[in-house]
N, C-alpha and C positions, 0 to 999 in steps of 0.2 A: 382592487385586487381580489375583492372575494369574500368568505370565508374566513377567519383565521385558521392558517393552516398547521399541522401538527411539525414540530421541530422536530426533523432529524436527529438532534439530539448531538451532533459534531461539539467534540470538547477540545483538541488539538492536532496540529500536524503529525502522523505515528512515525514516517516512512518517506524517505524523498529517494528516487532512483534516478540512476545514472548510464547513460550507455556507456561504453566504452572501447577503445578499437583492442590490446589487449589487455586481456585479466589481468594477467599477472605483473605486467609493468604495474598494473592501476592499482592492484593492492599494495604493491611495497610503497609507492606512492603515498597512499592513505595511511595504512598503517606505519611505516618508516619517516616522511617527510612530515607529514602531516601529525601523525602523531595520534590518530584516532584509534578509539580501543576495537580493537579484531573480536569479532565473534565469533564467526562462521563461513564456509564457503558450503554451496552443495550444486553442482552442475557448475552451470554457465554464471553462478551468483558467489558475489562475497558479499557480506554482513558487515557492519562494523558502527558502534555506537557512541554519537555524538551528542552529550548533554542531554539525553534521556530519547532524541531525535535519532530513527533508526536508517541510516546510510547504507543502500543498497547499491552495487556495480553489477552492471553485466552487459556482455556481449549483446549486439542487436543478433536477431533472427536469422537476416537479411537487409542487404542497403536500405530495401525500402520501409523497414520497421523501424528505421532507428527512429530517437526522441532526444530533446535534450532531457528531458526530467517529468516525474508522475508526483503527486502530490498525494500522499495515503492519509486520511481525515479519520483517525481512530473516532470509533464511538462503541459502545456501550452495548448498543442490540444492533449488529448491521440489517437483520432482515424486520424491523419498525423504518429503518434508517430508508432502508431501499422503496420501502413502500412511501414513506414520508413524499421522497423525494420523487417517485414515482406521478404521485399525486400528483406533484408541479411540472411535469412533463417532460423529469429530464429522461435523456435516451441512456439507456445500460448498454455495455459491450457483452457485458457477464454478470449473470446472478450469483447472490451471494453464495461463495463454496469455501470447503477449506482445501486448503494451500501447505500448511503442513503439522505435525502432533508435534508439539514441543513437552518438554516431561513433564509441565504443569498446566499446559495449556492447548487449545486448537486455533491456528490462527486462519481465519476467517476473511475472504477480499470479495469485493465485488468491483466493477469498474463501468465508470460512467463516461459522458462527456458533458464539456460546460458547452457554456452557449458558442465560445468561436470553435469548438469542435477540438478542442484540448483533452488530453485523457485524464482522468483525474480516477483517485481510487477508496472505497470506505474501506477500513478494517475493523477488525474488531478481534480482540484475546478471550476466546471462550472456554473461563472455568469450567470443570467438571460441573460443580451445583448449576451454573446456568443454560447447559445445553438443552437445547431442544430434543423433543423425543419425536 
């Protein structure tokens, strides 16, 4: 294989997303049957937090966008992560950007694909102290 190459630095799963045909069924759903704790909705998205595991729902785009699910690989520094994995060849959809200001944070995505051409996605919660300038 090479070189020893530099770890991405992937610590756990942040974020699993879900399409779904409607919202709003899908959140009582979640939140009512399910019993999962609600966090947020903003557009096409609800929020809702599962054992520290963040559960995302949303409308596909169009037929052709839907997915069953993205898999969000929180880490630490997305853009060492992106380069990391860069290195090994994998193909990015999207470079690392932020996505949205939470009041104590910036949350941070890029989105890759694996080898059978699955979308997968890095995140990353960037404190004030660690922001890039």
């Amino acid at each position: 294989m090479g070189p020893k190459a530099v770890s991405p630095g992937i610590t756990n799963i942040g974020q699993i997303a879900l399409t779904v045909k409607e919202l709003p069924r899908a959140v009582a759903f979640y939140r009512d049957v399910l019993g999962l704790s609600y966090l947020f909705e903003a557009s096409n998205l609800a929020f809702f937090n599962c054992g520290g595991t963040r559960v995302m729902l949303t409308t596909a785009e169009s037929r052709e966008s839907t997915y069953d699910s993205i898999i969000y690989y929180k880490t630490e520094d997305i853009h060492a992560a992106c380069v990391a994995l860069k290195d090994r060849g994998v193909p990015f959809e999207s470079e690392p950007r932020m996505i949205a200001r939470m009041p104590d944070h910036e949350l941070w995505m890029a989105f890759l694909r694996d080898s059978e051409g699955n979308l997968l996605a890095l995140m990353s919660e960037v404190r004030e102290e660690f922001r890039r300038a």
